[in-house]
N, C-alpha and C positions, 0 to 999 in steps of 0.2 A: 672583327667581332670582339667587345670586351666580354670579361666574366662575368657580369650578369644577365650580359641578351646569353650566355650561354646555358646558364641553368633555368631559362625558361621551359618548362614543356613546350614538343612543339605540338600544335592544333588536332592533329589528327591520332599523337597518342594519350591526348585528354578525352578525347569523343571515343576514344575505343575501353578507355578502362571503365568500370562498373563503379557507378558511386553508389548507389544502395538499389538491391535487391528486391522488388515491387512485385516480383511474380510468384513470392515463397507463399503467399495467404491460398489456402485451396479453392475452388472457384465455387465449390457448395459452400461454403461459407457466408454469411450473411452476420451484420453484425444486430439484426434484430434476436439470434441467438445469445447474447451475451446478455442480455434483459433479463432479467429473474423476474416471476411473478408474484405477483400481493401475495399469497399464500408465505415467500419465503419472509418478504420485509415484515410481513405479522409476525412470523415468528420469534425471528430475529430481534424484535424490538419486545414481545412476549418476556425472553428470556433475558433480556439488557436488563428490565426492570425488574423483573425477581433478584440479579445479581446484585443490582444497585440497590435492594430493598434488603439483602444477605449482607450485603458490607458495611451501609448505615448501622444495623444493628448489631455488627459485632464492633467496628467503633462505639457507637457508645458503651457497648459492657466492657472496651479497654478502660474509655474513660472510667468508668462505675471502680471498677477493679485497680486500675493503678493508683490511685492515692490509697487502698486501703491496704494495698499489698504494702506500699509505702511506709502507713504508718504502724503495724504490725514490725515490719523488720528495722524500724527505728527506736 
């Protein structure tokens, strides 16, 4: 036998060790649980575009405001 047929595993302690774990999910589980309803994605998209309509306009009043800050302390 050389040293590599010897660090082979041999066949039957491949088939007994666990390569990954399938039985941890609980069996009530269902993955149409994990769906959110229109109710949440309204929301959620409700409140994206308030944010995005809060940050539009405090960029522009950086812009409005930094040249004037600008040319004040020059």
């Amino acid at each position: 036998m050389n040293q590599i047929s010897s660090r082979k595993p041999k066949v039957n302690n491949a088939a007994s060790r666990i390569a990954n774990d399938n039985r941890s999910i609980p069996s009530g589980c269902s993955i149409l649980d994990l769906i959110a309803n229109e109710d949440d994605f309204a929301d959620l998209s409700r409140r994206a575009e308030r944010r995005g309509i809060a940050i539009v306009i405090a960029m522009a009043i950086c812009l409005i405001l930094a040249p004037v800050v600008y040319f004040v302390l020059v």
